[in-house]
Every structure is written in structure tokens, then in C-alpha cells.
C-alpha positions in Angstrom: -26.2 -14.0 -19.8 -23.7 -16.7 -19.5 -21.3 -14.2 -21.5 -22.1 -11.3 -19.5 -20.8 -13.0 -16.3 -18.1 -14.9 -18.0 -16.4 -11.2 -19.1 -17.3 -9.9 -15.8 -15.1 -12.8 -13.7 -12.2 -12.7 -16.4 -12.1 -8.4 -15.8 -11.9 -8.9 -12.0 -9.0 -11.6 -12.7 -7.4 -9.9 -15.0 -7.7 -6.5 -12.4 -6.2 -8.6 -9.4 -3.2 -10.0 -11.7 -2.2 -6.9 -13.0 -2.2 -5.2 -9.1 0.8 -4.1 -7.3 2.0 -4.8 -3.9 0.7 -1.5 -1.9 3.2 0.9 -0.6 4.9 1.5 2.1 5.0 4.9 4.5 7.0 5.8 7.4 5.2 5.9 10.9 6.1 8.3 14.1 5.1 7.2 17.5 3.3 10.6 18.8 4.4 9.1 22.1 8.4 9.2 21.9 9.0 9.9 18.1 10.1 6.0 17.2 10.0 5.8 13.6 8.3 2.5 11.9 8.3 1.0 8.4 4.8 -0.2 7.2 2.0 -0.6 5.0 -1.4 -0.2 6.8 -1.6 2.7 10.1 -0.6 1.4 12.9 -3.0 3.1 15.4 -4.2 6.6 17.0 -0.5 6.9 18.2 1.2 7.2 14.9 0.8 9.5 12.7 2.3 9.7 8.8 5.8 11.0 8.4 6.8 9.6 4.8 6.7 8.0 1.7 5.3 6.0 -0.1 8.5 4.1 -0.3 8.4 0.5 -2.6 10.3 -1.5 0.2 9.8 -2.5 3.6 12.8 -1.0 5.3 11.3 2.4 3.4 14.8 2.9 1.6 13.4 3.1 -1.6 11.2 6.0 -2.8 7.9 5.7 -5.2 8.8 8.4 -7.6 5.6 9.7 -9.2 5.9 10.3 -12.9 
């Protein structure tokens, strides 16, 4: 049993060390059409207008193989 959870901790930690940084998409204000650079939504206002780009001024596009 002590093995069992031993390889189940190691898996997790090796999971979370091997994890990238999530990307980054381009925002639109529905209100007045300002553009934002960011990871997560940033409310009902917005709505998705790009990416996902690898840095946070959204300069650089993910290419997907």
C-alpha cells in the first residue's frame, strides 16, 4: 500500500514539473472594442479574438504541429 501511494505522489510531481505555463489569448471589450492580452477571461464583456499566443504582449503565436 505504502508503494501504491508512493508512485501515485511521484506521477502527480512528475505531471506538475513537466507542465507549461498556459497560454495566452487576445480579449475584445464588447463595449468599445479595446483589445487586452491575457491568460484567463476577463468577464461577460469580452469575448475571444485570438491566439493562443506564448507571451504576454500576445506577439508570439503557439503554432500547433
Amino acid at each position: 500500500m505504502k508503494h501504491a501511494i508512493l508512485l501515485l505522489v511521484l506521477g502527480v510531481a512528475a505531471d506538475a514539473i513537466l507542465a507549461g505555463p498556459a497560454p495566452y489569448y487576445q480579449w475584445r471589450s464588447k463595449l468599445n472594442g479595446t483589445m487586452a492580452c491575457s491568460q484567463t477571461p476577463l468577464g461577460p464583456g469580452w469575448e475571444k479574438s485570438g491566439g493562443p499566443y506564448r507571451d504576454a504582449h500576445c506577439e508570439k503565436l503557439i503554432v500547433a504541429k
